[in-house]
C-alpha positions in Angstrom: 0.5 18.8 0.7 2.2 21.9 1.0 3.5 23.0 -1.5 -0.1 24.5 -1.8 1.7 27.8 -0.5 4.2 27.7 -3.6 1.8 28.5 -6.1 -1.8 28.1 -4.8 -1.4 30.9 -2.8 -1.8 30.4 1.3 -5.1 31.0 1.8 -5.7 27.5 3.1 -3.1 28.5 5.8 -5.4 31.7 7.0 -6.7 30.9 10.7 -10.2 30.6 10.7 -12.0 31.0 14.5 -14.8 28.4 13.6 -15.6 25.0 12.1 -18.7 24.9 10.6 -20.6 21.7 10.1 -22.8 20.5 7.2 -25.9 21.0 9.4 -24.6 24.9 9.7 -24.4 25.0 5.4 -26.9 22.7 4.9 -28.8 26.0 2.6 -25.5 27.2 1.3 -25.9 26.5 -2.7 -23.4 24.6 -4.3 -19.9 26.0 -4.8 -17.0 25.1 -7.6 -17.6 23.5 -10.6 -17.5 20.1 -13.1 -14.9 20.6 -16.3 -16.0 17.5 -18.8 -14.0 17.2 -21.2 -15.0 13.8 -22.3 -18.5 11.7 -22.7 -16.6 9.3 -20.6 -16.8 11.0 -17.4 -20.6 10.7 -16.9 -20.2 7.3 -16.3 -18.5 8.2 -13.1 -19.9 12.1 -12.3 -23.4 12.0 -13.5 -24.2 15.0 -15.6 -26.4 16.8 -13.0 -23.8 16.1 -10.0 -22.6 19.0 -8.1 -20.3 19.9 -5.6 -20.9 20.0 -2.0 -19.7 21.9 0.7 -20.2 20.0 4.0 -17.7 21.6 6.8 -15.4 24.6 6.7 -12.8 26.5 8.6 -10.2 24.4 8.9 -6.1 25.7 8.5 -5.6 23.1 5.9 -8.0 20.1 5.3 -5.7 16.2 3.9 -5.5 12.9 3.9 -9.2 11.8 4.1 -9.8 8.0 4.2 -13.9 6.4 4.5 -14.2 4.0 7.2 -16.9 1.4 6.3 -17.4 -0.2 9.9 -18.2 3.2 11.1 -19.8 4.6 7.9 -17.7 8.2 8.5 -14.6 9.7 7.2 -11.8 11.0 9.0 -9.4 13.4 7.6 -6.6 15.5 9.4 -5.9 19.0 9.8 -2.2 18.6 10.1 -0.9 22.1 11.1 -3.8 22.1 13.9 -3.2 18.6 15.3 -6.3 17.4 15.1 -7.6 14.6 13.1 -11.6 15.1 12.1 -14.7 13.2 12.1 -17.3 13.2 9.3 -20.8 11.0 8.8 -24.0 12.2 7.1 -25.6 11.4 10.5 -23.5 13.1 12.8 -22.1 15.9 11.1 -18.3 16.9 11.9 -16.6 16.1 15.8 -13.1 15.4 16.3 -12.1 12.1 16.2 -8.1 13.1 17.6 -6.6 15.8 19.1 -3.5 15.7 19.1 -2.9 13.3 16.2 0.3 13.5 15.5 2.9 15.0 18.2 1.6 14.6 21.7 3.8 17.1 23.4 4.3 20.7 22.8 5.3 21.4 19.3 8.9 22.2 19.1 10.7 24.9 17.4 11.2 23.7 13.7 8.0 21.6 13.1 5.3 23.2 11.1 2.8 20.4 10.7 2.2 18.8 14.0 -0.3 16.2 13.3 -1.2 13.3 11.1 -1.5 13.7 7.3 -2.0 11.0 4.7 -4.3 8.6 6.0 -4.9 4.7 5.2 -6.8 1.8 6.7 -4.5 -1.8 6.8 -7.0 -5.2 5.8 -7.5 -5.3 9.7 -9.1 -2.1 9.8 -6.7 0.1 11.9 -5.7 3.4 10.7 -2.3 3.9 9.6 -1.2 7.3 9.4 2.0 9.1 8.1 2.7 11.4 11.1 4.2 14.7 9.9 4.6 15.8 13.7 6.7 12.7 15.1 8.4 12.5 11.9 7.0 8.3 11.3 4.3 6.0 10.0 2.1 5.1 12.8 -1.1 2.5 13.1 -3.7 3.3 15.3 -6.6 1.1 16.7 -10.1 3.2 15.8 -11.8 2.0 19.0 -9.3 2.6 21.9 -7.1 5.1 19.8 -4.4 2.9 20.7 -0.8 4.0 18.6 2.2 2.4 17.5 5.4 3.4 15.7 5.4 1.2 12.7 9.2 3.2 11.2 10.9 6.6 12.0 14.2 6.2 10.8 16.0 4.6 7.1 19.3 3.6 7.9 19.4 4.7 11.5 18.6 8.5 10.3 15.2 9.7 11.0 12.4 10.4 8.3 11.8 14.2 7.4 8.3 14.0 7.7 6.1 11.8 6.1 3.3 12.9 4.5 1.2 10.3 2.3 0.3 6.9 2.4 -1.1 3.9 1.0 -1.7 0.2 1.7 -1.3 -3.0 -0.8 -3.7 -6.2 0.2 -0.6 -8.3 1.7 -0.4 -4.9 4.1 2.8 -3.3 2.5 2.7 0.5 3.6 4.2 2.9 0.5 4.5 6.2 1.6 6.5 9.5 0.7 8.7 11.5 2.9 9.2 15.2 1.9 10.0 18.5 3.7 6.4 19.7 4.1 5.9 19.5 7.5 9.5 21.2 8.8 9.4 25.1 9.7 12.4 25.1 6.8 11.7 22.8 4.5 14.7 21.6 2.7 16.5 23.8 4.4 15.3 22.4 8.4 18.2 21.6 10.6 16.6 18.7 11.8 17.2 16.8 8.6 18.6 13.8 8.8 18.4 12.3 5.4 19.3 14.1 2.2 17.0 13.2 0.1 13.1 13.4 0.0 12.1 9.1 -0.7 9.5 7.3 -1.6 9.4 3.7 0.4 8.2 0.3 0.9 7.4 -0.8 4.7 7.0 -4.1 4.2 4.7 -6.5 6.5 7.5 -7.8 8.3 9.2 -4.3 8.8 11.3 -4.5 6.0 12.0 -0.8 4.8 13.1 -0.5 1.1 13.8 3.0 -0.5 12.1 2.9 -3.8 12.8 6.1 -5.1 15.1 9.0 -3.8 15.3 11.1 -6.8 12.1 13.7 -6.6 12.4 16.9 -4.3 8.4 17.0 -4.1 7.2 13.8 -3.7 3.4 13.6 -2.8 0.5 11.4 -2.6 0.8 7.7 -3.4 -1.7 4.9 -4.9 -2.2 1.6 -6.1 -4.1 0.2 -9.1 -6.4 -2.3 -8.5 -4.0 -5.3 -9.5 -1.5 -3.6 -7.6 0.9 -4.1 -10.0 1.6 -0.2 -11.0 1.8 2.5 -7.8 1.3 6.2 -9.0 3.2 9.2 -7.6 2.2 13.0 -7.5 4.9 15.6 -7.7 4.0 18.5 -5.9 6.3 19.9 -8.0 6.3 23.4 -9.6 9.2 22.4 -12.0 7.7 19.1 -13.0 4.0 19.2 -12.1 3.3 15.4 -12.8 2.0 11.9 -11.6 4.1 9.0 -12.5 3.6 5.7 -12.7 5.8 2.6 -11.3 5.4 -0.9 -12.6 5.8 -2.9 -9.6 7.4 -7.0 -9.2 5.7 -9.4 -8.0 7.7 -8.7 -5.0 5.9 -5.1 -4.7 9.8 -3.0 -5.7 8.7 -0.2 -8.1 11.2 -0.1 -11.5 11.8 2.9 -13.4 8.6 5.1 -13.6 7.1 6.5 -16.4 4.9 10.1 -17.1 1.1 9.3 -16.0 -0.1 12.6 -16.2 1.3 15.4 -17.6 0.2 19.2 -15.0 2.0 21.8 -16.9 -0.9 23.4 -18.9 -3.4 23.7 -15.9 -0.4 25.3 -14.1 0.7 27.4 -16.4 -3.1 28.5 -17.1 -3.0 29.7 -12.8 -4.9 27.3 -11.9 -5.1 26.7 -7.9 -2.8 23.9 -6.6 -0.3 21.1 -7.7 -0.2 17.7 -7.8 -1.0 16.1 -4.7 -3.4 13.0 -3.3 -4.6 10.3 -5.5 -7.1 7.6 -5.1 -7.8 5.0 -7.4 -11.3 3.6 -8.4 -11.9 -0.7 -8.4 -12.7 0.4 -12.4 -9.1 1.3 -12.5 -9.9 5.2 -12.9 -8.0 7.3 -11.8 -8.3 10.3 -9.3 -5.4 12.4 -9.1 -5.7 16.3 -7.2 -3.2 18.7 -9.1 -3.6 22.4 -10.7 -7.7 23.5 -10.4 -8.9 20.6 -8.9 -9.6 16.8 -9.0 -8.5 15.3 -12.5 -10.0 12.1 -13.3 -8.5 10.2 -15.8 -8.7 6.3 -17.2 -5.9 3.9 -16.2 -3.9 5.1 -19.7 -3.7 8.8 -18.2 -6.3 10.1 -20.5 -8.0 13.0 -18.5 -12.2 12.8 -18.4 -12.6 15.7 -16.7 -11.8 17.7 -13.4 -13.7 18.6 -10.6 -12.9 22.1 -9.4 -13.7 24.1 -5.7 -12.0 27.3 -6.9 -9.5 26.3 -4.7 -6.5 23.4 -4.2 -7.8 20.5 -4.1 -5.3 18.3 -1.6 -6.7 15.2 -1.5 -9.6 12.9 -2.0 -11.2 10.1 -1.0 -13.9 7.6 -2.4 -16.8 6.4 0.1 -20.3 5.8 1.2 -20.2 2.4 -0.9 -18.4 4.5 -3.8 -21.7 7.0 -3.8 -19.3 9.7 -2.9 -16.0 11.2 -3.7 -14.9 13.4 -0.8 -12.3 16.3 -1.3 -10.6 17.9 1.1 -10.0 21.8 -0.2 -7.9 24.3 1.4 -10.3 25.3 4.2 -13.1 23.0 3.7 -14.3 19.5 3.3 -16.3 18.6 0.2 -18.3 16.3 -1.6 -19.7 15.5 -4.8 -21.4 12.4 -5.8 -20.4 9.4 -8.0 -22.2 7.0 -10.0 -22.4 3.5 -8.1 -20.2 1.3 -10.3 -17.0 2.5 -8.2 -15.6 1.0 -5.3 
Protein backbone atom coordinates (compact mmCIF):
# COMPACT_ATOMS: atom_id res chain seq x y z
CA UNK A 1 0.00 0.00 0.00
CA UNK A 2 2.51 2.49 0.34
CA UNK A 3 4.57 2.61 -1.91
CA UNK A 4 1.80 4.98 -3.30
CA UNK A 5 4.35 7.85 -1.90
CA UNK A 6 7.25 6.39 -4.20
CA UNK A 7 5.77 7.33 -7.37
CA UNK A 8 2.07 8.31 -6.96
CA UNK A 9 3.01 11.22 -5.26
CA UNK A 10 1.63 11.62 -1.44
CA UNK A 11 -1.37 13.23 -1.81
CA UNK A 12 -3.32 10.44 -0.37
CA UNK A 13 -1.20 11.13 2.83
CA UNK A 14 -2.52 15.03 2.96
CA UNK A 15 -4.73 15.34 6.24
CA UNK A 16 -8.09 16.10 5.43
CA UNK A 17 -10.32 17.69 8.55
CA UNK A 18 -13.58 15.94 7.26
CA UNK A 19 -15.18 12.69 6.05
CA UNK A 20 -17.71 13.22 3.75
CA UNK A 21 -20.44 10.61 3.25
CA UNK A 22 -22.21 9.57 0.01
CA UNK A 23 -25.38 11.39 1.24
CA UNK A 24 -23.01 14.73 1.41
CA UNK A 25 -21.86 13.95 -2.66
CA UNK A 26 -24.81 12.42 -3.49
CA UNK A 27 -24.98 15.63 -6.64
CA UNK A 28 -21.34 15.47 -7.17
CA UNK A 29 -21.08 14.18 -10.98
CA UNK A 30 -19.05 11.39 -11.63
CA UNK A 31 -15.26 11.58 -11.36
CA UNK A 32 -12.30 9.39 -13.21
CA UNK A 33 -12.75 7.40 -16.11
CA UNK A 34 -13.31 3.77 -18.09
CA UNK A 35 -10.12 2.86 -20.52
CA UNK A 36 -11.59 -0.16 -22.79
CA UNK A 37 -9.30 -1.58 -24.59
CA UNK A 38 -11.14 -4.67 -25.43
CA UNK A 39 -15.01 -5.64 -26.52
CA UNK A 40 -14.48 -8.13 -23.76
CA UNK A 41 -14.76 -5.84 -20.92
CA UNK A 42 -18.48 -4.87 -21.41
CA UNK A 43 -19.30 -8.07 -20.26
CA UNK A 44 -18.13 -7.13 -16.91
CA UNK A 45 -18.25 -2.89 -16.99
CA UNK A 46 -21.30 -2.23 -18.96
CA UNK A 47 -20.64 0.42 -21.61
CA UNK A 48 -22.65 3.25 -19.81
CA UNK A 49 -21.02 2.47 -16.24
CA UNK A 50 -19.37 5.11 -14.43
CA UNK A 51 -17.49 5.78 -11.54
CA UNK A 52 -18.79 6.82 -8.30
CA UNK A 53 -17.54 8.77 -5.61
CA UNK A 54 -19.38 7.73 -2.30
CA UNK A 55 -17.10 9.02 0.85
CA UNK A 56 -13.97 11.16 0.94
CA UNK A 57 -11.36 12.61 3.19
CA UNK A 58 -9.70 9.93 4.38
CA UNK A 59 -5.44 9.91 4.88
CA UNK A 60 -5.26 6.76 2.85
CA UNK A 61 -8.32 4.56 2.04
CA UNK A 62 -7.20 -0.02 1.81
CA UNK A 63 -8.13 -3.17 2.23
CA UNK A 64 -11.91 -3.13 1.55
CA UNK A 65 -13.78 -6.47 1.94
CA UNK A 66 -18.12 -6.74 1.38
CA UNK A 67 -19.74 -8.38 4.20
CA UNK A 68 -22.89 -10.18 2.90
CA UNK A 69 -24.60 -10.82 6.44
CA UNK A 70 -24.50 -7.20 7.00
CA UNK A 71 -24.82 -6.06 3.36
CA UNK A 72 -21.88 -3.16 4.07
CA UNK A 73 -18.27 -2.90 3.36
CA UNK A 74 -15.61 -2.15 5.72
CA UNK A 75 -12.31 -0.92 4.68
CA UNK A 76 -9.40 0.67 6.85
CA UNK A 77 -7.74 3.76 7.05
CA UNK A 78 -4.47 2.35 8.32
CA UNK A 79 -2.35 5.50 9.15
CA UNK A 80 -5.63 6.85 11.17
CA UNK A 81 -6.47 3.71 13.00
CA UNK A 82 -9.69 3.41 12.19
CA UNK A 83 -11.37 0.72 10.26
CA UNK A 84 -14.70 2.21 8.27
CA UNK A 85 -18.17 1.32 7.68
CA UNK A 86 -20.03 1.53 4.32
CA UNK A 87 -23.82 0.36 3.17
CA UNK A 88 -26.05 2.17 0.58
CA UNK A 89 -28.52 2.51 3.50
CA UNK A 90 -26.48 3.93 6.03
CA UNK A 91 -23.96 5.85 4.46
CA UNK A 92 -20.25 5.84 6.08
CA UNK A 93 -19.74 5.35 10.32
CA UNK A 94 -16.86 3.77 11.88
CA UNK A 95 -16.99 0.35 12.43
CA UNK A 96 -13.28 0.40 14.69
CA UNK A 97 -11.36 2.80 16.10
CA UNK A 98 -8.47 1.78 16.99
CA UNK A 99 -8.17 -1.18 14.60
CA UNK A 100 -4.94 -2.07 14.79
CA UNK A 101 -2.68 -0.87 17.86
CA UNK A 102 -4.72 -0.25 20.93
CA UNK A 103 -2.16 1.84 22.77
CA UNK A 104 -0.46 4.95 21.93
CA UNK A 105 1.45 4.60 18.73
CA UNK A 106 5.10 4.25 19.39
CA UNK A 107 7.93 5.94 17.93
CA UNK A 108 8.77 3.94 14.60
CA UNK A 109 5.30 2.80 13.49
CA UNK A 110 3.69 4.72 10.65
CA UNK A 111 0.61 2.75 10.00
CA UNK A 112 -1.15 2.04 13.18
CA UNK A 113 -4.19 0.16 12.17
CA UNK A 114 -5.51 -2.63 10.19
CA UNK A 115 -4.89 -2.98 6.35
CA UNK A 116 -5.65 -5.83 4.06
CA UNK A 117 -8.84 -7.21 5.05
CA UNK A 118 -10.57 -10.78 4.55
CA UNK A 119 -13.57 -12.72 5.81
CA UNK A 120 -12.67 -16.69 6.97
CA UNK A 121 -15.84 -19.35 5.78
CA UNK A 122 -17.11 -18.51 9.44
CA UNK A 123 -17.59 -15.06 8.69
CA UNK A 124 -15.08 -13.28 11.08
CA UNK A 125 -12.83 -10.67 9.80
CA UNK A 126 -9.28 -11.47 9.54
CA UNK A 127 -7.15 -8.60 9.21
CA UNK A 128 -3.38 -8.13 8.58
CA UNK A 129 -2.57 -5.57 11.36
CA UNK A 130 0.17 -3.18 10.21
CA UNK A 131 0.11 -1.54 13.85
CA UNK A 132 0.73 -4.80 16.07
CA UNK A 133 2.86 -6.06 13.50
CA UNK A 134 0.37 -9.72 13.06
CA UNK A 135 -2.62 -11.28 11.40
CA UNK A 136 -5.55 -10.98 13.56
CA UNK A 137 -9.39 -12.39 13.42
CA UNK A 138 -12.00 -10.44 14.75
CA UNK A 139 -15.61 -11.44 15.59
CA UNK A 140 -17.99 -8.69 13.62
CA UNK A 141 -20.68 -8.64 16.35
CA UNK A 142 -18.76 -8.26 19.65
CA UNK A 143 -15.49 -6.97 17.91
CA UNK A 144 -13.85 -9.69 19.78
CA UNK A 145 -9.72 -10.06 18.56
CA UNK A 146 -7.25 -12.64 18.44
CA UNK A 147 -3.65 -12.94 17.46
CA UNK A 148 -3.72 -15.66 14.81
CA UNK A 149 0.75 -15.12 14.18
CA UNK A 150 3.26 -12.34 14.98
CA UNK A 151 6.37 -13.90 14.66
CA UNK A 152 8.27 -16.63 11.83
CA UNK A 153 10.86 -18.35 13.56
CA UNK A 154 10.53 -16.62 16.85
CA UNK A 155 11.30 -13.03 15.03
CA UNK A 156 8.41 -10.83 14.72
CA UNK A 157 6.64 -9.93 11.31
CA UNK A 158 7.50 -6.28 9.84
CA UNK A 159 4.15 -5.38 9.25
CA UNK A 160 1.76 -7.20 7.40
CA UNK A 161 -0.11 -5.63 5.09
CA UNK A 162 -2.46 -7.92 2.72
CA UNK A 163 -4.48 -10.78 2.99
CA UNK A 164 -6.40 -13.46 1.58
CA UNK A 165 -8.34 -16.64 2.60
CA UNK A 166 -8.48 -20.22 0.61
CA UNK A 167 -11.92 -22.31 1.39
CA UNK A 168 -10.05 -24.90 3.83
CA UNK A 169 -9.32 -21.34 5.83
CA UNK A 170 -5.54 -21.03 4.86
CA UNK A 171 -4.56 -17.27 5.46
CA UNK A 172 -1.79 -16.06 2.64
CA UNK A 173 -0.65 -12.78 3.32
CA UNK A 174 2.52 -10.51 2.63
CA UNK A 175 4.67 -8.81 5.09
CA UNK A 176 6.56 -5.67 3.77
CA UNK A 177 8.04 -2.45 5.29
CA UNK A 178 5.03 -0.24 4.61
CA UNK A 179 3.83 0.41 7.79
CA UNK A 180 7.39 1.14 9.79
CA UNK A 181 8.36 5.05 10.18
CA UNK A 182 11.76 3.66 8.14
CA UNK A 183 10.86 1.21 6.05
CA UNK A 184 13.58 -1.18 5.22
CA UNK A 185 15.62 0.76 7.08
CA UNK A 186 13.23 0.57 10.77
CA UNK A 187 15.23 -0.67 13.67
CA UNK A 188 12.55 -2.63 14.75
CA UNK A 189 13.07 -5.24 12.14
CA UNK A 190 13.39 -8.43 13.02
CA UNK A 191 13.39 -10.45 9.88
CA UNK A 192 15.48 -9.62 6.87
CA UNK A 193 13.51 -10.20 4.27
CA UNK A 194 9.95 -8.90 3.23
CA UNK A 195 7.79 -12.80 2.75
CA UNK A 196 4.98 -13.84 1.44
CA UNK A 197 3.32 -16.78 3.74
CA UNK A 198 1.02 -19.61 4.34
CA UNK A 199 -0.93 -19.62 7.90
CA UNK A 200 -2.25 -22.71 7.67
CA UNK A 201 -5.63 -23.79 9.60
CA UNK A 202 -3.83 -25.50 12.24
CA UNK A 203 -1.29 -22.64 12.73
CA UNK A 204 1.16 -24.01 10.56
CA UNK A 205 3.31 -20.94 9.20
CA UNK A 206 5.19 -21.74 5.84
CA UNK A 207 7.30 -18.95 4.09
CA UNK A 208 6.38 -19.10 0.51
CA UNK A 209 8.41 -16.59 -0.91
CA UNK A 210 11.20 -14.28 0.58
CA UNK A 211 12.69 -12.95 -2.44
CA UNK A 212 10.51 -9.60 -3.43
CA UNK A 213 11.38 -6.17 -1.52
CA UNK A 214 7.68 -4.89 -2.41
CA UNK A 215 5.49 -7.53 -1.94
CA UNK A 216 1.69 -6.40 -2.01
CA UNK A 217 -1.70 -7.60 -2.35
CA UNK A 218 -2.51 -11.28 -2.52
CA UNK A 219 -5.39 -13.46 -4.31
CA UNK A 220 -6.71 -16.64 -5.23
CA UNK A 221 -8.32 -17.96 -8.42
CA UNK A 222 -11.38 -19.54 -8.13
CA UNK A 223 -9.95 -23.24 -8.10
CA UNK A 224 -7.48 -22.07 -5.90
CA UNK A 225 -4.89 -23.69 -7.49
CA UNK A 226 -2.81 -20.39 -8.77
CA UNK A 227 -2.36 -17.37 -5.87
CA UNK A 228 -1.34 -13.92 -7.58
CA UNK A 229 1.04 -11.36 -6.15
CA UNK A 230 1.38 -7.59 -6.78
CA UNK A 231 4.74 -5.92 -6.62
CA UNK A 232 4.48 -2.60 -5.37
CA UNK A 233 7.52 -2.40 -6.95
CA UNK A 234 9.03 0.58 -8.96
CA UNK A 235 11.83 -1.65 -10.39
CA UNK A 236 9.62 -4.48 -11.37
CA UNK A 237 6.01 -3.14 -11.42
CA UNK A 238 4.28 -6.67 -11.88
CA UNK A 239 1.68 -9.33 -10.61
CA UNK A 240 2.86 -12.82 -10.64
CA UNK A 241 1.37 -15.84 -10.52
CA UNK A 242 2.08 -19.08 -8.22
CA UNK A 243 0.83 -22.44 -9.17
CA UNK A 244 -0.12 -23.89 -5.97
CA UNK A 245 -0.06 -28.12 -4.67
CA UNK A 246 -2.70 -29.62 -3.68
CA UNK A 247 -1.26 -29.01 -0.35
CA UNK A 248 -1.76 -25.03 -0.94
CA UNK A 249 2.74 -24.36 -1.15
CA UNK A 250 3.16 -21.88 -4.13
CA UNK A 251 6.18 -23.22 -6.74
CA UNK A 252 8.14 -20.91 -8.73
CA UNK A 253 5.90 -18.00 -10.02
CA UNK A 254 5.66 -16.76 -13.30
CA UNK A 255 4.91 -12.95 -14.96
CA UNK A 256 0.87 -12.35 -14.77
CA UNK A 257 0.89 -8.92 -15.64
CA UNK A 258 3.44 -7.01 -16.97
CA UNK A 259 3.13 -2.62 -15.21
CA UNK A 260 5.99 -1.02 -16.84
CA UNK A 261 4.30 0.93 -19.76
CA UNK A 262 1.48 2.45 -17.50
CA UNK A 263 4.37 3.50 -15.21
CA UNK A 264 6.58 4.70 -17.35
CA UNK A 265 3.53 6.68 -19.14
CA UNK A 266 3.15 8.55 -15.17
CA UNK A 267 0.41 7.05 -14.48
CA UNK A 268 -0.75 7.33 -10.64
CA UNK A 269 0.13 4.27 -8.43
CA UNK A 270 1.82 0.76 -8.54
CA UNK A 271 0.78 -2.49 -8.22
CA UNK A 272 -1.20 -3.15 -5.23
CA UNK A 273 -4.67 -5.08 -4.14
CA UNK A 274 -6.15 -7.73 -6.31
CA UNK A 275 -9.45 -9.40 -6.25
CA UNK A 276 -10.48 -12.17 -8.29
CA UNK A 277 -13.96 -12.60 -10.03
CA UNK A 278 -15.95 -16.41 -9.69
CA UNK A 279 -15.45 -15.96 -13.84
CA UNK A 280 -11.86 -16.18 -13.13
CA UNK A 281 -11.20 -12.43 -14.11
CA UNK A 282 -8.99 -10.71 -12.80
CA UNK A 283 -8.82 -7.35 -10.93
CA UNK A 284 -5.51 -6.17 -10.24
CA UNK A 285 -4.92 -2.13 -8.93
CA UNK A 286 -1.45 -0.97 -10.39
CA UNK A 287 -0.21 2.37 -12.46
CA UNK A 288 -3.75 4.64 -13.30
CA UNK A 289 -6.07 2.52 -11.82
CA UNK A 290 -8.00 -0.86 -11.69
CA UNK A 291 -6.72 -3.24 -14.63
CA UNK A 292 -8.92 -5.98 -15.39
CA UNK A 293 -7.74 -8.69 -17.17
CA UNK A 294 -8.83 -12.49 -18.04
CA UNK A 295 -7.31 -15.44 -16.15
CA UNK A 296 -4.30 -15.59 -19.12
CA UNK A 297 -3.22 -11.88 -18.02
CA UNK A 298 -4.76 -10.34 -21.04
CA UNK A 299 -5.71 -6.70 -19.98
CA UNK A 300 -9.72 -5.70 -20.94
CA UNK A 301 -9.47 -2.45 -19.73
CA UNK A 302 -8.75 -0.19 -16.60
CA UNK A 303 -10.85 1.71 -14.46
CA UNK A 304 -9.22 5.01 -13.55
CA UNK A 305 -10.01 7.82 -10.44
CA UNK A 306 -7.17 10.07 -11.50
CA UNK A 307 -5.67 8.88 -8.66
CA UNK A 308 -3.88 5.39 -7.04
CA UNK A 309 -6.10 3.06 -6.96
CA UNK A 310 -5.00 0.77 -3.61
CA UNK A 311 -7.34 -1.79 -3.59
CA UNK A 312 -10.70 -3.17 -4.48
CA UNK A 313 -13.31 -5.14 -3.68
CA UNK A 314 -16.31 -6.94 -5.36
CA UNK A 315 -19.85 -6.72 -3.55
CA UNK A 316 -23.50 -6.05 -3.32
CA UNK A 317 -24.15 -9.65 -4.97
CA UNK A 318 -21.24 -8.82 -7.49
CA UNK A 319 -23.41 -5.45 -8.67
CA UNK A 320 -20.51 -3.48 -7.52
CA UNK A 321 -16.74 -3.25 -7.60
CA UNK A 322 -15.62 -0.87 -4.84
CA UNK A 323 -12.22 0.94 -4.94
CA UNK A 324 -10.57 2.45 -2.36
CA UNK A 325 -8.51 5.66 -3.90
CA UNK A 326 -6.08 7.68 -2.14
CA UNK A 327 -8.53 9.84 -0.22
CA UNK A 328 -11.75 8.44 -1.12
CA UNK A 329 -13.94 5.48 -1.41
CA UNK A 330 -15.47 4.60 -4.80
CA UNK A 331 -17.61 2.67 -6.73
CA UNK A 332 -18.56 1.65 -10.12
CA UNK A 333 -20.94 -0.96 -11.18
CA UNK A 334 -20.53 -4.42 -12.67
CA UNK A 335 -22.57 -6.60 -14.75
CA UNK A 336 -24.32 -9.41 -12.53
CA UNK A 337 -22.52 -12.55 -13.79
CA UNK A 338 -19.61 -11.96 -11.16
CA UNK A 339 -19.43 -13.24 -7.85
Amino acid sequence: MDRRGALAGLAGLAMTPLLRSAHAEASEPAFGAIRRLDPELDGIVAPDAAVKRLASGFRWAEGPVWVPAESCLLFGDPGRNTVHRWSAKAGLGVFLSPSGLQSPVPAGIREPGLNGLALDTGGRLIGADSGTRAIVRIDIASRNRETLADRFEGKRFNSPNDLCVSKSGAIYFTDPTYGLAEGDESPLRELPWCGLYRLSPDGVLHLLDRRHRRPNGVALSPDERTLYLALSDEKQPEVLAYTLSAEGIAGEPRRFLDMRADLAAGRPGLPDGIKVAATGHVFATGPGGVHVCTAQGRRLGVIETGKAVANCAIGQGGKSLFLTSSDSLAMVPLVNDQP
